[in-house]
VOLUM-658864 format. One record per residue (C-alpha): residue in one letter; x, y, z; residue number from 1. Coordinates in pm, 1 decimal, always signed. Example, Ala and Ser with C-alpha at 12.3 -4.5 7.8 and 13.67 -1.06 7.14 Angstrom:
BEGIN
<pado A&east +1230.0&north -450.0&up +780.0&dopa 1>
<pado S&east +1367.0&north -106.0&up +714.0&dopa 2>
// end
This chain:
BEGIN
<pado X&east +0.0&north +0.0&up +0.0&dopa 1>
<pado X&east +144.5&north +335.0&up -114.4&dopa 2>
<pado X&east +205.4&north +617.1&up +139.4&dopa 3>
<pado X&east -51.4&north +854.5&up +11.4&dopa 4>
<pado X&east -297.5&north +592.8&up +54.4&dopa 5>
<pado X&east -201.2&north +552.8&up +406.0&dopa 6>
<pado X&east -240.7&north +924.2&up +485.0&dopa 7>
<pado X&east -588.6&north +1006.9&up +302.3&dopa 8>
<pado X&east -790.8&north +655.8&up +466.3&dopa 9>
<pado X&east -988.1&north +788.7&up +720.9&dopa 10>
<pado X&east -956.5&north +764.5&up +1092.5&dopa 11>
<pado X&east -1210.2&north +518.6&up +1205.4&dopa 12>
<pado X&east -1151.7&north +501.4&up +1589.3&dopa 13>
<pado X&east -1056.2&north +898.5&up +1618.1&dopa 14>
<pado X&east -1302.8&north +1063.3&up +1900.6&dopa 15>
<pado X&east -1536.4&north +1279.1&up +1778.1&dopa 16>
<pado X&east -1494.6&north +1702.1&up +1858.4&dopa 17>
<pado X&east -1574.5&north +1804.6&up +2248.8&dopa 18>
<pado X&east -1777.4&north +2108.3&up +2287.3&dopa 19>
<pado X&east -1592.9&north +2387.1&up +2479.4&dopa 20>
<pado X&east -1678.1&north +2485.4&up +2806.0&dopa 21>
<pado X&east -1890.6&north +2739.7&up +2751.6&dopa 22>
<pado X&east -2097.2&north +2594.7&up +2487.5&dopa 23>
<pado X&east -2119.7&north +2299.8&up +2755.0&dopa 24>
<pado X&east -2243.8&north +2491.3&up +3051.4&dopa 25>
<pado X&east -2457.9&north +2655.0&up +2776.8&dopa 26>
<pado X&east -2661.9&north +2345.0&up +2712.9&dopa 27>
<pado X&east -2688.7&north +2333.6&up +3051.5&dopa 28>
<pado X&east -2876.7&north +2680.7&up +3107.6&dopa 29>
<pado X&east -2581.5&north +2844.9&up +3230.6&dopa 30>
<pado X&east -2440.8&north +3151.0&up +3029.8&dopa 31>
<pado X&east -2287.2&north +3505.4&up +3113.4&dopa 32>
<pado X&east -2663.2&north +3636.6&up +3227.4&dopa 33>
<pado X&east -2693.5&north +3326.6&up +3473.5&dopa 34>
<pado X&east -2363.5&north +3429.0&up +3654.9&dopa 35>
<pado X&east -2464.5&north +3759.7&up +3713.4&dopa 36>
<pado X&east -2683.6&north +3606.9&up +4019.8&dopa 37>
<pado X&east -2374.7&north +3446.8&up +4128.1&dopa 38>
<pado X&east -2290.7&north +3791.1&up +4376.0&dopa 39>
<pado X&east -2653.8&north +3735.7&up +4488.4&dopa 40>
<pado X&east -2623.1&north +3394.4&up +4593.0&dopa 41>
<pado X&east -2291.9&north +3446.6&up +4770.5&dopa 42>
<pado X&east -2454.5&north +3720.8&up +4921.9&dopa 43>
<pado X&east -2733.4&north +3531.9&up +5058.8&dopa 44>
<pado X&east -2522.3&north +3213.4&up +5163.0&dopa 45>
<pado X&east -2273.8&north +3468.7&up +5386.9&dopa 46>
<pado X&east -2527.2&north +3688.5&up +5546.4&dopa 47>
<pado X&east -2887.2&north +3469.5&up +5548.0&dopa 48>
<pado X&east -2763.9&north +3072.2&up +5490.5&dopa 49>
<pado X&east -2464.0&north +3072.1&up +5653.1&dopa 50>
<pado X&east -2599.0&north +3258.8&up +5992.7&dopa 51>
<pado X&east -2888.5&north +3044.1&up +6010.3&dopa 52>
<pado X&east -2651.7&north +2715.6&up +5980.4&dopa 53>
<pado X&east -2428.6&north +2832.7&up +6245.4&dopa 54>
<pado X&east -2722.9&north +2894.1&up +6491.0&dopa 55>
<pado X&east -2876.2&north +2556.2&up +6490.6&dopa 56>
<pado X&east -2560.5&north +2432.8&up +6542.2&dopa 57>
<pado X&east -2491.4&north +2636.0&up +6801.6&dopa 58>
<pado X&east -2851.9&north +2552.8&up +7004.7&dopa 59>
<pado X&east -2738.5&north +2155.8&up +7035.2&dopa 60>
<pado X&east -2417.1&north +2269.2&up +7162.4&dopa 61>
<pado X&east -2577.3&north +2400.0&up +7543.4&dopa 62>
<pado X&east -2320.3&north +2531.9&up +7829.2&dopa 63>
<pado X&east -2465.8&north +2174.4&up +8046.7&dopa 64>
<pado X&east -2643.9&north +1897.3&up +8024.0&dopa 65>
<pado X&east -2707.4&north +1720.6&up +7658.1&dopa 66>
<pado X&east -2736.9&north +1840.5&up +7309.5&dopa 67>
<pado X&east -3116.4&north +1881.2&up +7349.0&dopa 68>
<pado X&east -3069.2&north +2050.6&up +7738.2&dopa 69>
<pado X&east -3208.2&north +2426.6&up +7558.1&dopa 70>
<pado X&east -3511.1&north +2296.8&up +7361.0&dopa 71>
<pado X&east -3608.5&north +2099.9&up +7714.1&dopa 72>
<pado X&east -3595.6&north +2366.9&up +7930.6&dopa 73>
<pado X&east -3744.7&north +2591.2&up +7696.8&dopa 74>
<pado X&east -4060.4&north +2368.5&up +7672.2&dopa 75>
<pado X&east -4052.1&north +2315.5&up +8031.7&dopa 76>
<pado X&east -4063.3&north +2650.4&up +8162.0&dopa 77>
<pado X&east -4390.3&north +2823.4&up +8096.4&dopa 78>
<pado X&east -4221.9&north +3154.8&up +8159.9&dopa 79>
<pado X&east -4016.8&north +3080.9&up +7828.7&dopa 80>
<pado X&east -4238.5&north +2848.4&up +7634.4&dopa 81>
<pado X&east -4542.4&north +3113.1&up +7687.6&dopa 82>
<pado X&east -4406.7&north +3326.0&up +7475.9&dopa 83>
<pado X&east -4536.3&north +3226.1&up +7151.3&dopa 84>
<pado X&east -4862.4&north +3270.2&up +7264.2&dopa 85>
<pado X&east -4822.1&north +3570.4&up +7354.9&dopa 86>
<pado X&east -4651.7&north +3633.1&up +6979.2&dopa 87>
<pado X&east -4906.5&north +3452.6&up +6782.4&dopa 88>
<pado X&east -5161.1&north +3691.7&up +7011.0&dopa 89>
<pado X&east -5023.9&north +3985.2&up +6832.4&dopa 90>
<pado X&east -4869.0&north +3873.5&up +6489.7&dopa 91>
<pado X&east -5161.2&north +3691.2&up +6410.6&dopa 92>
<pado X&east -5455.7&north +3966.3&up +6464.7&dopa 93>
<pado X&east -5216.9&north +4184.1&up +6338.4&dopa 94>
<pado X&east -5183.7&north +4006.5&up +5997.8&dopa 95>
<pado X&east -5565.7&north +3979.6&up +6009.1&dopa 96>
<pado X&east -5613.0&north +4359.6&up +6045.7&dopa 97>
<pado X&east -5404.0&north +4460.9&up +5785.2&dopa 98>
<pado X&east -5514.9&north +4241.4&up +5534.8&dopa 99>
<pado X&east -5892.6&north +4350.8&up +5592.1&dopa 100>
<pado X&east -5804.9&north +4744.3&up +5571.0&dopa 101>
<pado X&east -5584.5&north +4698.9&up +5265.6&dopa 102>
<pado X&east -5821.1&north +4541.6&up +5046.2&dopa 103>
<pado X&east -6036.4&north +4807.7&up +5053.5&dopa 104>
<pado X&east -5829.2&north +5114.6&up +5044.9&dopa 105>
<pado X&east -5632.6&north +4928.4&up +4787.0&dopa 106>
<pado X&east -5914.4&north +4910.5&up +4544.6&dopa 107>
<pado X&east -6054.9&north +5279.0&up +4599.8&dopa 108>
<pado X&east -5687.7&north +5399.1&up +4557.4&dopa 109>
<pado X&east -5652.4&north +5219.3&up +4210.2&dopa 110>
<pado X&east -5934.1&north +5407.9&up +4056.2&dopa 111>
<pado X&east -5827.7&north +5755.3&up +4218.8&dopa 112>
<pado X&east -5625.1&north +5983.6&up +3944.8&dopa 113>
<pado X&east -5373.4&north +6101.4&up +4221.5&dopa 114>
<pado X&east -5258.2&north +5742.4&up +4314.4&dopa 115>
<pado X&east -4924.5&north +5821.0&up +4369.0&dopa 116>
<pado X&east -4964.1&north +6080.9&up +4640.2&dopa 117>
<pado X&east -5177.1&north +5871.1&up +4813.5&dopa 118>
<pado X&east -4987.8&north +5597.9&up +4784.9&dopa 119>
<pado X&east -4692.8&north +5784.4&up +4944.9&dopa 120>
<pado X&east -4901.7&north +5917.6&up +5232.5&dopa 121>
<pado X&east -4976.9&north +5526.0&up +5355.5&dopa 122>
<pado X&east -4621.8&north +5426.2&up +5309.4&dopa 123>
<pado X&east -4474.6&north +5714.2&up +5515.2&dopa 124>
<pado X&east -4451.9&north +5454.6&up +5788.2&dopa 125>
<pado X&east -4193.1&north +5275.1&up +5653.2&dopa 126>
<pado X&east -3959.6&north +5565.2&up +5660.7&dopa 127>
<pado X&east -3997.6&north +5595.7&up +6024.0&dopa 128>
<pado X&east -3912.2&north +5282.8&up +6100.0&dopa 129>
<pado X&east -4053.2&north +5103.9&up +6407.8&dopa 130>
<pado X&east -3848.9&north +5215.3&up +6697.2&dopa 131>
<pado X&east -3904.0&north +5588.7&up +6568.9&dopa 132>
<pado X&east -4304.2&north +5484.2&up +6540.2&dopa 133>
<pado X&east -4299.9&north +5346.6&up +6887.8&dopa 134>
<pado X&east -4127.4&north +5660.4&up +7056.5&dopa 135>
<pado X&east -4382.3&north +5874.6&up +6857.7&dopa 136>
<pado X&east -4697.3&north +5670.2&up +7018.3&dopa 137>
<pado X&east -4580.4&north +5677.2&up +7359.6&dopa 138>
<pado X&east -4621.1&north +6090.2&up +7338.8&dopa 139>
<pado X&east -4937.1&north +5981.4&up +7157.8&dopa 140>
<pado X&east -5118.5&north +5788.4&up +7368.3&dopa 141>
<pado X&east -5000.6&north +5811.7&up +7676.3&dopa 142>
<pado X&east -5164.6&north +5957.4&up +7982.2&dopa 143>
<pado X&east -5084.6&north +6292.3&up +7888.0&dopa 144>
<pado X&east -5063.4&north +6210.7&up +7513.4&dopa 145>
<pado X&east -5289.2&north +6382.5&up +7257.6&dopa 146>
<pado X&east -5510.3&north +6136.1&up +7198.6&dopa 147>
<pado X&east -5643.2&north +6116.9&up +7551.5&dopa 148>
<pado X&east -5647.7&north +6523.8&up +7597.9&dopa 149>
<pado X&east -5848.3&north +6563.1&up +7354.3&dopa 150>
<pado X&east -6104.6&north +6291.4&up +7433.6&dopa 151>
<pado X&east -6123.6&north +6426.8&up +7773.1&dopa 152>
<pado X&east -6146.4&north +6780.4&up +7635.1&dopa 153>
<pado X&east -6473.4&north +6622.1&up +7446.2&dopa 154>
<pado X&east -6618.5&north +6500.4&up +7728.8&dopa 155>
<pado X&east -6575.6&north +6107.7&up +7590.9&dopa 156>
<pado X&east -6354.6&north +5995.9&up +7886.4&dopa 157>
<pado X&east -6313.6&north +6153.3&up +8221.1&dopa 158>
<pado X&east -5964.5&north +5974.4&up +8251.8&dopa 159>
<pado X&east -5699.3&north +5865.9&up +8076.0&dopa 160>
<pado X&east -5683.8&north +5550.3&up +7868.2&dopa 161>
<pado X&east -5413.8&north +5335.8&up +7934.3&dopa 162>
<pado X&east -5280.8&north +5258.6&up +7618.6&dopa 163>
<pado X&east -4879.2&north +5229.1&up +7634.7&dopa 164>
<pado X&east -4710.4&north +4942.4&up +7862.4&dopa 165>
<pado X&east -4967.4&north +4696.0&up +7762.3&dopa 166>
<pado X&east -5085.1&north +4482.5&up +7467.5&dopa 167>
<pado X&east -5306.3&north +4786.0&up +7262.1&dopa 168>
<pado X&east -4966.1&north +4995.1&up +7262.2&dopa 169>
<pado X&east -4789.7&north +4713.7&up +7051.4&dopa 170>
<pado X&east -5107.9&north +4623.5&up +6858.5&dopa 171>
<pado X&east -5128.7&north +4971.4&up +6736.5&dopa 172>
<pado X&east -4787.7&north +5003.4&up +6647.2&dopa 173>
<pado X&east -4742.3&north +4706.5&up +6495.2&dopa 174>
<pado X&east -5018.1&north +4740.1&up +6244.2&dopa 175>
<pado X&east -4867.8&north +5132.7&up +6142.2&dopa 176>
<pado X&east -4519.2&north +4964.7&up +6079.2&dopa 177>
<pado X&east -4660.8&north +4678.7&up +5881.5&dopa 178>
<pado X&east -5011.4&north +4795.9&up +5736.8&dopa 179>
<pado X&east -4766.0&north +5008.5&up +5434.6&dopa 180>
<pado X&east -4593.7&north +4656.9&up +5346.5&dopa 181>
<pado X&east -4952.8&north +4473.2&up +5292.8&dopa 182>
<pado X&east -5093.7&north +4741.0&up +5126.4&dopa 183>
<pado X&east -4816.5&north +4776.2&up +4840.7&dopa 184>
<pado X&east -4879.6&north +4422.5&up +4788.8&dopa 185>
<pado X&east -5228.1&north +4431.7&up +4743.6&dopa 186>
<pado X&east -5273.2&north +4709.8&up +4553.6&dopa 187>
<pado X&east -5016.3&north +4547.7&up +4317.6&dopa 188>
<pado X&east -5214.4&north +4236.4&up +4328.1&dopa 189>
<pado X&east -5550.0&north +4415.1&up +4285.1&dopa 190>
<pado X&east -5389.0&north +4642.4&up +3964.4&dopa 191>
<pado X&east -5304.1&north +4328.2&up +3819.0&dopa 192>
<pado X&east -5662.6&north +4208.5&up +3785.8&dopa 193>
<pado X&east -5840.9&north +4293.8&up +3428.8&dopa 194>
<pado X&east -6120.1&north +4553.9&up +3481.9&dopa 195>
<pado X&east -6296.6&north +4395.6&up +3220.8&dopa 196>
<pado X&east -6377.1&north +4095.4&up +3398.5&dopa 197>
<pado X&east -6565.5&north +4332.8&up +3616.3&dopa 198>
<pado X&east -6733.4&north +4450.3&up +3366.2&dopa 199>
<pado X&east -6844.7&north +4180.2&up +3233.4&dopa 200>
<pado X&east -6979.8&north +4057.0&up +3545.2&dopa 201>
<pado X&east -7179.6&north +4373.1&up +3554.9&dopa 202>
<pado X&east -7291.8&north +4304.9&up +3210.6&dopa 203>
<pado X&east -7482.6&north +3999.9&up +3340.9&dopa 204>
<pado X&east -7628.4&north +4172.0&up +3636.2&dopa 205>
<pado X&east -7377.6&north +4108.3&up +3948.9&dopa 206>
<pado X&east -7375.3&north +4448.0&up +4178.3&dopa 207>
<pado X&east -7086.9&north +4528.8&up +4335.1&dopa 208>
<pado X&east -7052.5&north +4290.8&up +4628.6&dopa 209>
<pado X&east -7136.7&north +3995.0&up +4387.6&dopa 210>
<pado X&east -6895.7&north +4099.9&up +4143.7&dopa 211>
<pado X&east -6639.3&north +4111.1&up +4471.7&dopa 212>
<pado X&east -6755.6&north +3769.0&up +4594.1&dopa 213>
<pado X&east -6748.3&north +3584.0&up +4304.5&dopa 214>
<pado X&east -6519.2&north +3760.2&up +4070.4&dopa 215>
<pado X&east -6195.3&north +3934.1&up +4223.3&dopa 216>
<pado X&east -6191.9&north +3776.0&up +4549.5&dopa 217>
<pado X&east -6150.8&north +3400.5&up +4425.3&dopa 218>
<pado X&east -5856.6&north +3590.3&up +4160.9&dopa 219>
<pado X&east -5707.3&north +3767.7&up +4503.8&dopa 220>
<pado X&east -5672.5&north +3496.3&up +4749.5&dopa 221>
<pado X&east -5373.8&north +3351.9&up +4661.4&dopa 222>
<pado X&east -5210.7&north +3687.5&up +4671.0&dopa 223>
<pado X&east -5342.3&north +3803.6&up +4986.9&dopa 224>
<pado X&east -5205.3&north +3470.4&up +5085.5&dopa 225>
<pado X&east -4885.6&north +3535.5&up +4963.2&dopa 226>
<pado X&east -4911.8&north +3951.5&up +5193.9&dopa 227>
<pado X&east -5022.3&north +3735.7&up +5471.1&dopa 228>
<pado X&east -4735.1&north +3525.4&up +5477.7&dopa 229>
<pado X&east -4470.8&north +3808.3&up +5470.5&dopa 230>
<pado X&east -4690.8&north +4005.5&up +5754.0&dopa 231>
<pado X&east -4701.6&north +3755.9&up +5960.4&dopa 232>
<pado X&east -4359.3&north +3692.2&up +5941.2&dopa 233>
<pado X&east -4264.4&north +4076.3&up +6008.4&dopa 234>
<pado X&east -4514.7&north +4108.4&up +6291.5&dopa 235>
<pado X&east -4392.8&north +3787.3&up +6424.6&dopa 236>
<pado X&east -4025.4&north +3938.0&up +6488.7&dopa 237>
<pado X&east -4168.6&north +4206.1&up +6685.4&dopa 238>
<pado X&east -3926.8&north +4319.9&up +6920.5&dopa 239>
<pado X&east -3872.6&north +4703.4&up +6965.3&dopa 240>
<pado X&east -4203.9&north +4773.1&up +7000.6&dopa 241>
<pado X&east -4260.3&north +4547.0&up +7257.9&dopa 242>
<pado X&east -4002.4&north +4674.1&up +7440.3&dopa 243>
<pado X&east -4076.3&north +5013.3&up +7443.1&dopa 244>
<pado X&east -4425.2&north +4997.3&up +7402.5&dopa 245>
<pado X&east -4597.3&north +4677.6&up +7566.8&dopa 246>
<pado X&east -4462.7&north +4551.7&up +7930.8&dopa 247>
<pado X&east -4191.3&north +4239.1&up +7865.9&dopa 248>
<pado X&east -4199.3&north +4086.8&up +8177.7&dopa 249>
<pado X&east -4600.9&north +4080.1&up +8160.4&dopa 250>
<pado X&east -4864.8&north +3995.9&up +7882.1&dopa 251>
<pado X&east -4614.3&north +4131.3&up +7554.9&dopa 252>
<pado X&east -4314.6&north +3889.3&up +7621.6&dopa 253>
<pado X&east -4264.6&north +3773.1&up +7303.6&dopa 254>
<pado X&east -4085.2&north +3538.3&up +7236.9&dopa 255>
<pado X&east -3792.3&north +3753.2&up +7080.6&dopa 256>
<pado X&east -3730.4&north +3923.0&up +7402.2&dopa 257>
<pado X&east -3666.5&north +3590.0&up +7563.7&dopa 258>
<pado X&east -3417.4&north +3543.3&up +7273.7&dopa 259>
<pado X&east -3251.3&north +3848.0&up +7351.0&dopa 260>
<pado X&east -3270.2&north +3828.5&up +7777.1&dopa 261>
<pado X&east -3088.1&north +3491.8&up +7710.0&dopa 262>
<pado X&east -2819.1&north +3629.1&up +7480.3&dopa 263>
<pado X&east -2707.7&north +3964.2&up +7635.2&dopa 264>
<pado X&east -2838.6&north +3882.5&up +8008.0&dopa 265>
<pado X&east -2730.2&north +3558.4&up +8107.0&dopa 266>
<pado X&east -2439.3&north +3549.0&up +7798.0&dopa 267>
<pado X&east -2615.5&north +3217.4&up +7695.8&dopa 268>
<pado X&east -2557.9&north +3200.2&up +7288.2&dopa 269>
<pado X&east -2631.7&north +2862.8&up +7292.3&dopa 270>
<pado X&east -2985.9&north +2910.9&up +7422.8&dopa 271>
<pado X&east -3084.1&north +3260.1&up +7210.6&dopa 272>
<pado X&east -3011.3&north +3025.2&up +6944.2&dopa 273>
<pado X&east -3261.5&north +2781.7&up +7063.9&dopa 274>
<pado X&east -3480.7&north +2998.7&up +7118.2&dopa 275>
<pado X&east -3407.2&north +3116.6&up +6759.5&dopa 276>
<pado X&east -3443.6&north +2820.9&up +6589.3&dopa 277>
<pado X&east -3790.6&north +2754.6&up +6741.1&dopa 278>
<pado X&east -3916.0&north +3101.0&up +6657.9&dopa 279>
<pado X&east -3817.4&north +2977.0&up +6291.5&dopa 280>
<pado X&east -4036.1&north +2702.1&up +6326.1&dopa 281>
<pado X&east -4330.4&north +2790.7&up +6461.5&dopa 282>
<pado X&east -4310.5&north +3110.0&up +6159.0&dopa 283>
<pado X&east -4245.5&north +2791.3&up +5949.9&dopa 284>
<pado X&east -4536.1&north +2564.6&up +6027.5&dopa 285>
<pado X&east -4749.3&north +2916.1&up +5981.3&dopa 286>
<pado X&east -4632.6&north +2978.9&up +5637.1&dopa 287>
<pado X&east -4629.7&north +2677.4&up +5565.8&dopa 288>
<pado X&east -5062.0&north +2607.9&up +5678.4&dopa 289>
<pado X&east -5087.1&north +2939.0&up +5454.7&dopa 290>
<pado X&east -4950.8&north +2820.6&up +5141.0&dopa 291>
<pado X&east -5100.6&north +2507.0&up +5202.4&dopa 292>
<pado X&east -5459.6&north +2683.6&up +5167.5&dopa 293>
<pado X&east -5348.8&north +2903.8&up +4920.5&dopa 294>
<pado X&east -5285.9&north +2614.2&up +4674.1&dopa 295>
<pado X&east -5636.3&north +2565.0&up +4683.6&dopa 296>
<pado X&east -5698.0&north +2876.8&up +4530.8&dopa 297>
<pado X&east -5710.4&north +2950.7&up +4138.3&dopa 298>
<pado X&east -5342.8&north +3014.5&up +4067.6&dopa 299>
<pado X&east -5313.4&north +3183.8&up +3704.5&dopa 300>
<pado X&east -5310.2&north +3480.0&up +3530.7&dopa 301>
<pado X&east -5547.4&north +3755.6&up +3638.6&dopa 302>
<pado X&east -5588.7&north +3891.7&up +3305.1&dopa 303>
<pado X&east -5854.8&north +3865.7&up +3072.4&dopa 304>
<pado X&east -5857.2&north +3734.9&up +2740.6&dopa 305>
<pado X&east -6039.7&north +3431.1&up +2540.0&dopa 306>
<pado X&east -6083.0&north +3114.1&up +2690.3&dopa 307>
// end
């Protein structure tokens, strides 16, 4: 066999071309615009993931007894376990308020021309921010406050309301910190809805309340599910407004405060992180119930079209 015949017969056990890196992680969905979340992710893994990891280790890790010792005494003292009752006794009314006042300021404000003022006005709370909020009510309503001067210059009350150092102080101030964060939400989730499925409701003779009931509620509750989750979970955390507000030895010791008493007054890490980790779970199981019901719910687009 000549040499040129040699050269030109083709390669029959020569491995076929590799795609290059990119193009590989390409077929995988991961390009140049995926990697921009990569700051993003480290970002959450150093200040969110890696803090929450290092906490539950920390709570099986007690100063005595065995790596359970801070979850038992927890559960065993009523003085510590009490306190998520007395949390879910403000979180959860709380969430309940909110949610009922911003569905229907939310749908007045949509149809008002001057939406954005309005819209500022409501979320002037958040600027405060709550321990500025709580400071402000204790002038407020306190014995000598406003609020109760002027009642008794009315003639409503002959005395003073006591509305600071108890559980209405923390109520109230809990529901101006969080009310602007449920209301956004709505409102976004009550733009969202077509107007002309109203309409066409009202075409076939639904009034208003009907067209409420059976049209843009069943649309809304998965949404309102979705604000109820991430009030809860704000009112839930509810610390400096307890403090300065509600009385945290008595009726408003939530359980953050007992986190905190066990961290910077008995210099017990190990059991604020217990403490910690249940307040996670009990917020947990909550979500949790609520997106449970909320997959119940019609989950699509709120938009009209043909169907």
């Amino acid at each position: 066999m000549s040499v040129e015949a040699i050269q030109t017969r083709p390669r029959v056990n020569a491995e076929p071309d590799r795609p290059g890196l990119r193009r590989r992680l390409a077929n995988r969905g991961i390009d140049g615009v995926t990697l921009m979340i990569l700051p993003a992710l480290l970002f959450v893994l150093g200040i969110f993931v890696y803090p929450f990891l290092y906490g539950l280790v920390l709570s099986f890790h007690p100063l005595e007894g065995d790596a359970l010792a801070n979850y038992r005494e927890f559960f065993s003292d009523p003085y510590l376990y009490n306190t998520i009752g007395a949390t879910l006794k403000l979180a959860v009314p709380v969430t309940l308020l909110s949610g009922i006042l911003a569905v229907p300021i939310a749908m007045r404000v949509r149809l008002l021309q001057r939406q954005r003022l309005l819209t500022t006005i409501l979320v002037l709370p958040i600027t405060l921010g709550t321990v500025l909020v709580a400071e402000g009510l204790l002038n407020y309503l306190g014995a000598q406050g406003w609020f109760n001067r002027t009642l008794m210059t009315i003639g409503l009350i002959d005395s003073p309301l006591r509305l600071t150092n108890n559980y209405w102080g923390v109520f109230v101030s809990l529901v101006i910190t969080v009310f602007p964060f449920t209301f956004l939400l709505t409102l976004s989730y009550i733009s969202g809805v077509d107007p002309a499925l109203e309409r066409a409701a009202a075409t076939h003779g639904a009034n208003s309340w009907q067209r409420f009931r059976h049209v843009l509620l069943p649309l809304l509750i998965p949404g309102l599910v979705v604000s109820a989750c991430l009030t809860f979970v704000q009112a839930f955390s509810v610390f400096p407004s307890a403090v300065l507000l509600g009385a945290p030895s008595g009726p408003t010791r939530v359980i953050s405060i007992a986190a905190a008493q066990a961290a910077f007054e008995e210099y017990n890490p190990s059991k604020a992180s217990a403490i910690a980790m249940i307040m996670a779970a009990v917020q947990l199981l909550v979500v949790a119930g609520l997106l449970g019901v909320r997959s119940m719910f019609y989950r699509g687009s709120t938009a009209g079209g043909k169907g």
